[in-house]
VOGU-3710 file (C-alpha; in Angstrom, 3 decimals, decimal comma):
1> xxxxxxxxxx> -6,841/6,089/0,662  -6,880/9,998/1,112  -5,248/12,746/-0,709  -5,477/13,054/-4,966  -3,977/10,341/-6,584  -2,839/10,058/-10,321  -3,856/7,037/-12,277  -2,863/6,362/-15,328  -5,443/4,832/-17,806  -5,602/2,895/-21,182
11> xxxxxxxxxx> -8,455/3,536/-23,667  -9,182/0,759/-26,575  -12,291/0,667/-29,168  -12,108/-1,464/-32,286  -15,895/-1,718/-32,790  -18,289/1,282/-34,331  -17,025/4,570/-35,142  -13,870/4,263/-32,751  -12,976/7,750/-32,829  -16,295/9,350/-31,459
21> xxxxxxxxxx> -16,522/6,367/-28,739  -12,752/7,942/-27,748  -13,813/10,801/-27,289  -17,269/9,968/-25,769  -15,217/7,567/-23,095  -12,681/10,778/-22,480  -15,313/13,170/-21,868  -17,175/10,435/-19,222  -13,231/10,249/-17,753  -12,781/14,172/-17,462
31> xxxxxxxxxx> -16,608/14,266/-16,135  -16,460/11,782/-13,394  -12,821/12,067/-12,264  -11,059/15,449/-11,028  -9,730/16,188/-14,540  -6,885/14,649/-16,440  -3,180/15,926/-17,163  -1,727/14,058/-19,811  -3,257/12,634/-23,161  -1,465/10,915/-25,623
41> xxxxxxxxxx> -1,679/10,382/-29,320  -4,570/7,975/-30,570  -2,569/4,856/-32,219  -3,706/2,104/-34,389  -2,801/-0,831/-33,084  -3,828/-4,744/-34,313  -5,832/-6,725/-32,531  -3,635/-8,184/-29,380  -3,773/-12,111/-28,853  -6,591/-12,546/-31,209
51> xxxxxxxxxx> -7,990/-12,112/-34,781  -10,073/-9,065/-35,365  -10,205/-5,054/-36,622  -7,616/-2,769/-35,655  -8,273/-0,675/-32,168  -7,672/3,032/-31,909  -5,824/2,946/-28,314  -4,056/6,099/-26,204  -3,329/6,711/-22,587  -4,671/9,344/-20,484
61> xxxxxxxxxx> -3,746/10,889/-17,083  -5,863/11,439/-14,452  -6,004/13,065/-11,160  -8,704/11,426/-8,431  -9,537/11,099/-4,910  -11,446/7,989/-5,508  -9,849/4,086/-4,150  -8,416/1,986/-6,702  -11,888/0,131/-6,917  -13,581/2,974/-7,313
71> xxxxxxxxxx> -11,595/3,728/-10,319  -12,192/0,447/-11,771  -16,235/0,498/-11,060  -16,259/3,686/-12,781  -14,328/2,532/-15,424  -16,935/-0,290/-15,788  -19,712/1,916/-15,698  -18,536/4,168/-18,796  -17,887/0,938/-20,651  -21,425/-0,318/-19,815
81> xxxxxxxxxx> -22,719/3,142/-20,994  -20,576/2,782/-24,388  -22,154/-0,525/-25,365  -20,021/-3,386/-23,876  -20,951/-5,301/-21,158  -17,603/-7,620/-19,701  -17,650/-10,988/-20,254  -16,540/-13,713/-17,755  -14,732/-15,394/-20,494  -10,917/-15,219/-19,988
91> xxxxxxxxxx> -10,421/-15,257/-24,011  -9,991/-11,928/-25,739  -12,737/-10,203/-28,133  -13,813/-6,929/-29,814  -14,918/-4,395/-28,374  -16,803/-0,567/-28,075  -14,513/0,302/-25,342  -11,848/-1,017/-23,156  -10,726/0,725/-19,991  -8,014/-0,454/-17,873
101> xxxxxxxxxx> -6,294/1,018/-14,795  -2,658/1,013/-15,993  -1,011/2,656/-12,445  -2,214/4,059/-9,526  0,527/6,292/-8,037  3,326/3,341/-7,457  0,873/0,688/-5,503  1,629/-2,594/-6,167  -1,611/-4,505/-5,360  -3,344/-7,861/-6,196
111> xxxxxxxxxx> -6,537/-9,452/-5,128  -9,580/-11,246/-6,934  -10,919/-8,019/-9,237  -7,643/-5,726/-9,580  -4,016/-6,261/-9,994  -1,540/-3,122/-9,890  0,120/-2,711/-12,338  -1,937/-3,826/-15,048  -0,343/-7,140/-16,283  1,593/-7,404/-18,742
121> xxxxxxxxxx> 2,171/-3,602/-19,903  5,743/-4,661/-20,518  4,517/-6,916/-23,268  1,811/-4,912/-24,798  3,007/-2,195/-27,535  -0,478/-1,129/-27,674  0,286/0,509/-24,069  4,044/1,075/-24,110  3,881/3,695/-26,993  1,356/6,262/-25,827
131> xxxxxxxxxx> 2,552/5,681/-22,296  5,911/6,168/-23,284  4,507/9,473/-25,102  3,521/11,429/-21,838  5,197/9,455/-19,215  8,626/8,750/-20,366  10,415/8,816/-17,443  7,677/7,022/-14,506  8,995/3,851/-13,818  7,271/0,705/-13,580
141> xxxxxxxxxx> 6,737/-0,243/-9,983  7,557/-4,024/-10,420  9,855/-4,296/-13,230  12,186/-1,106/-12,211  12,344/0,364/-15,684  10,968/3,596/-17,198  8,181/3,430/-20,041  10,813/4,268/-22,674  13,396/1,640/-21,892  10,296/-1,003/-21,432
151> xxxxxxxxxx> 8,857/-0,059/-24,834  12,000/-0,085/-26,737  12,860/-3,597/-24,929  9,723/-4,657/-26,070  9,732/-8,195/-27,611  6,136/-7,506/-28,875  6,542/-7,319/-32,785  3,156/-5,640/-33,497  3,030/-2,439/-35,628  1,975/0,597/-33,767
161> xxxxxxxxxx> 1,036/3,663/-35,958  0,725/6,967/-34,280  -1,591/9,021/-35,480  -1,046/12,945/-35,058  -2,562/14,969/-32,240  -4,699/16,570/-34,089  -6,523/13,367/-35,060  -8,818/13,601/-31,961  -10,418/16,880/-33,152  -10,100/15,998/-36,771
171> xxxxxxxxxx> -14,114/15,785/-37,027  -14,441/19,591/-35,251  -15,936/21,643/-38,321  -17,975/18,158/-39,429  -20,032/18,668/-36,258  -19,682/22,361/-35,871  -19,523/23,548/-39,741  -19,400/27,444/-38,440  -17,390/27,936/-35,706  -17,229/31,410/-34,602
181> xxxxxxxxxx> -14,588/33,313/-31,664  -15,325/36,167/-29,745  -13,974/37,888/-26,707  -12,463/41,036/-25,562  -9,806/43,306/-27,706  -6,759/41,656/-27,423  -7,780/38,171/-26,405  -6,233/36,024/-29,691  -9,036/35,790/-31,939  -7,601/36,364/-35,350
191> xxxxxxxxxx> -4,836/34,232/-34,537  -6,570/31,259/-33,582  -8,915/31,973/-36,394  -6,188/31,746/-39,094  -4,797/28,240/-37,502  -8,305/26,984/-37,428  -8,711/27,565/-40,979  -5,093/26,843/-41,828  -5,667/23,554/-40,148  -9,326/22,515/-41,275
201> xxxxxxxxxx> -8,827/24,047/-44,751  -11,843/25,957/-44,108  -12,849/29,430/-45,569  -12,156/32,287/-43,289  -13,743/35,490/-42,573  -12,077/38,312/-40,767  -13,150/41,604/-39,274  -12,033/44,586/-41,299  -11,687/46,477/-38,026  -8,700/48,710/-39,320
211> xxxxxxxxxx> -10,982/49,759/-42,493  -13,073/51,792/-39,622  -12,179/55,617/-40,282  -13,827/56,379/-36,761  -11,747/53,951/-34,628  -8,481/55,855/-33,919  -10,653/59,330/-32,845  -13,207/57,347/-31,129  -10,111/56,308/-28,949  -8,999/59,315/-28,366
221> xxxxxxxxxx> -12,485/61,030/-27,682  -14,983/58,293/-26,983  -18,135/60,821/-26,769  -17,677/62,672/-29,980  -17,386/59,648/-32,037  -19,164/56,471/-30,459  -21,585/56,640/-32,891  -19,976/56,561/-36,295  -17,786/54,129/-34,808  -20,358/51,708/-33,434
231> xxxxxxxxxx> -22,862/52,152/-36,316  -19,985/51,929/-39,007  -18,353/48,751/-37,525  -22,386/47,070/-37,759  -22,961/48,254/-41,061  -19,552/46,891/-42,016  -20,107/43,350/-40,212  -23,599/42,599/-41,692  -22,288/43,619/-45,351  -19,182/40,902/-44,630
241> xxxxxxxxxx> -21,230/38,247/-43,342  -23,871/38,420/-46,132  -21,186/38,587/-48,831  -18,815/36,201/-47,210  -21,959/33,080/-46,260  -22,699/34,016/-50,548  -19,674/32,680/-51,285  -19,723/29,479/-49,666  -22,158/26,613/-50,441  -20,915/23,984/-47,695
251> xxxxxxxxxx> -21,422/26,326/-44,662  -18,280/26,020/-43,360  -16,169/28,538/-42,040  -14,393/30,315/-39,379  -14,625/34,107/-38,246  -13,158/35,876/-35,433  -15,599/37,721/-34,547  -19,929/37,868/-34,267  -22,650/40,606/-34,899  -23,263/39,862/-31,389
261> xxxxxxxxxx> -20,149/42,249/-30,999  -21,876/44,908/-31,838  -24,729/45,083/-29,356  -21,759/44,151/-26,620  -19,876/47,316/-27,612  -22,713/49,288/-28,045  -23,910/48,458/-24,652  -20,701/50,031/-23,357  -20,755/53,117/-25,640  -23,789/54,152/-26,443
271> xxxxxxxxxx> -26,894/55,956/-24,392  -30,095/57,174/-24,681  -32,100/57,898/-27,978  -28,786/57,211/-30,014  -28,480/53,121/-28,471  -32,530/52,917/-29,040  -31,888/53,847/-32,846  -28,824/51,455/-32,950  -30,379/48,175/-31,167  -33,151/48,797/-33,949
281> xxxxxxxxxx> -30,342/48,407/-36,766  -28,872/45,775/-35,229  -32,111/43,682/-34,509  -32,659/43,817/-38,115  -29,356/42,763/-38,947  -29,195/39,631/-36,713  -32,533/38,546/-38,492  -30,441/37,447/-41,095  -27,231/36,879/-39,584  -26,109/33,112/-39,691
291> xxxxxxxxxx> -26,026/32,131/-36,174  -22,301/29,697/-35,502  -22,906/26,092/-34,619  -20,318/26,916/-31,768  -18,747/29,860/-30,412  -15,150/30,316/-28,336  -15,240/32,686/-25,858  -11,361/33,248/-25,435  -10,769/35,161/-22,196  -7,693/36,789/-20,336
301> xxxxxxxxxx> -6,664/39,396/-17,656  -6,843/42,851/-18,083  -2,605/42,991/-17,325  -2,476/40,225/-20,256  -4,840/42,114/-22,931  -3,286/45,007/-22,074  0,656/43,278/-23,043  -0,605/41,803/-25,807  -2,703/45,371/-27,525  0,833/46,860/-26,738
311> xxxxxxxxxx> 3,137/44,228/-28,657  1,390/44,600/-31,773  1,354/48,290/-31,423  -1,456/49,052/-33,704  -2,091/52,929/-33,840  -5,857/52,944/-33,352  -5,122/50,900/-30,264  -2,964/53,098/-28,554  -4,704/54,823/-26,381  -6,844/51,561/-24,822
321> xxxxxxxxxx> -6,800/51,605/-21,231  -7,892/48,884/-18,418  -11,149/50,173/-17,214  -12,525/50,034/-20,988  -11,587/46,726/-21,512  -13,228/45,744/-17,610  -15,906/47,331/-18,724  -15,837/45,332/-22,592  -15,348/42,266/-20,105  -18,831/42,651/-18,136
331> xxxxxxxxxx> -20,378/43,774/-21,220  -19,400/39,955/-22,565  -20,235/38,439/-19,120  -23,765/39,871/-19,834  -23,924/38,187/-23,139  -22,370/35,151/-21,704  -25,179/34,539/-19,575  -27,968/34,787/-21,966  -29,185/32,318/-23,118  -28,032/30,892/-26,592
341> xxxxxxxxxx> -28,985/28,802/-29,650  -25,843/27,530/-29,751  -23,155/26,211/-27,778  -20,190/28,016/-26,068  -17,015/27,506/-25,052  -15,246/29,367/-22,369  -11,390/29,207/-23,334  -8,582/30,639/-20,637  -6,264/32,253/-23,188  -3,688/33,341/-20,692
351> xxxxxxxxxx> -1,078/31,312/-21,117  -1,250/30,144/-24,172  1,275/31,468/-27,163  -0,579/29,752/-30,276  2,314/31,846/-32,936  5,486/29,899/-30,602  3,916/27,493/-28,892  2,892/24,424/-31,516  1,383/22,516/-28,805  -1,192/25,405/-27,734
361> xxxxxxxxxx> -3,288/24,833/-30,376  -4,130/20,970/-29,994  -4,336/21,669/-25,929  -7,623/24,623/-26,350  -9,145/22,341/-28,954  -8,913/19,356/-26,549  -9,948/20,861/-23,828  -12,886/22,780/-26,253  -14,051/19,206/-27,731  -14,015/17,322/-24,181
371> xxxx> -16,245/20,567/-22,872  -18,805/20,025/-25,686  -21,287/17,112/-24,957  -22,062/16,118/-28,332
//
């Protein structure tokens, strides 16, 4: 078969820590196919057609070129690589992992390894709710009804309990206790700093940029004033740090921005004898700077920075134009492709409205988590 097809997938684990094999099985999914488009929930579901622990199960999207086989040798593969090896027996049993191909486009196919549909989706709630949750509306290719009508026809009595969205990145700041953003003025950071920590109930620290006396003049005359402003703002974010990490015994936190800012402005802005005397502040500063277990590198167009520095209208801002923030931008891509002692995250910010849009918020981290390789 040629051309991208979308397949739709189910995902089960009711053995070992059931969350992290999710996620380990999604990332395997997003690696080895061409990407997904719709996740659902994670729901806890009872055991189906036999006595055991309850499964975590959801549905997932994906887009591939591969054959239906091919799908369902891959499929095999990640379940291998999760711990569970398929047994000949017909009866039903725990497991690390279950994969299943739901649909492949509309095919309606049978033979000795793969029948399409999966049988029996029309029975199963287990597979009707989170289907029924991104894909509403497709209609089952042999029975001639839409997800929704077939789950709430359902004669399967089982309880299905949806857990919220968030649930999949609910263990973010347990493997990543400091999680640190960066990117270029105008980019979101503060925002998605303050849902982070409004989420995770995790202490926040925020740059005092506005507290810079230097910031509006070095605006409006960039030579006179680089200095103060580049040596005030490090001065300012090594003081914040120290006092802030003082303060807070667990290690966990959020802050939208990094020291690392500093030496990425300063790059920009300062020359000669006055940089060498400023990288030599800084290096002793980042000696002690605590160093984030992950960093988000949110990123936009110019055109979008620039809307977005203009809708808040701060006065210090006002007189930004595009080729400083191109030239902010290669400064970062410079950083970017050092290397690091820590992981980071490249996150395309442009379309995403994390105030109004409730949704953009669970899509980064998603996408952020499936990235990561932990």
């Amino acid at each position: 078969m040629s051309g991208k097809h979308r397949i739709y997938l189910s995902l089960g684990s009711n053995q070992g820590d059931r969350l992290t094999l999710m996620l380990k099985a999604l990332r395997l999914l997003v690696q080895n196919f061409e990407g997904y488009f719709a996740l659902s929930s994670l729901y806890e579901t009872p055991a189906w057609g036999f006595e055991s622990a309850p499964f975590y199960n959801a549905c997932v999207g994906i887009e591939s070129h591969a054959s239906p086989h091919e799908v369902f040798e891959k499929l095999v593969q990640i379940e291998q690589h999760l711990g569970r090896n398929r047994s000949s027996s017909k009866t039903y049993e725990a497991r690390t992992m279950d994969l299943d191909v739901l649909f492949y486009d509309d095919l309606v196919f049978e033979d000795t390894v793969l029948t399409l549909p999966h049988p029996q989706i029309e029975k199963r709630n287990f597979v009707l709710y989170p289907m029924a949750e991104i894909a509403s509306d497709y209609v089952h290719p042999r029975w001639g009804k839409n997800m929704q009508q077939l789950r709430d026809s359902s004669a399967d009595a089982s309880t299905v309990h949806q857990l919220p969205f968030s649930h999949w990145t609910s263990s973010l700041f347990d493997r990543y206790p400091f999680i640190a953003i960066e990117g270029n003025i105008g980019a979101g950071k503060t925002t998605l700093a303050q849902l982070l920590a409004k989420r995770y109930q995790v202490p926040i620290l925020l740059e005092s940029f506005l507290e810079n006396p230097y910031l509006e003049k070095f605006y409006e005359d960039a030579q006179t004033y680089a200095v103060a402003v580049e040596t005030f703002f490090l001065k300012d974010r090594i003081i914040q740090g120290q006092d802030f990490w003082k303060t807070q015994p667990e290690g966990k936190g959020v802050s939208d921005y990094t020291l690392y800012k500093s030496a990425v402005f300063a790059q920009q802005n300062l020359k000669g004898g006055a940089m060498d005397s400023f990288m030599e502040a800084y290096q002793k500063g980042i000696a002690t700077y605590k160093h984030p277990d992950l960093l988000l590198f949110l990123e936009a167009p110019t055109t979008v920075l620039l809307d977005r520095i203009a809708l808040r209208a701060r006065t210090a801002e006002k007189n930004i134009e595009a080729d400083y923030l191109d030239r902010i931008a290669q400064q970062y891509e410079t950083f970017l492709a050092a290397p690091q002692h820590f992981p980071v995250v490249r996150c395309d910010t442009t379309n995403s409205d994390f105030e109004k849009d409730p949704k953009a918020l669970d899509q980064l981290l998603m996408r952020v988590i499936l990235t990561l390789n932990t």
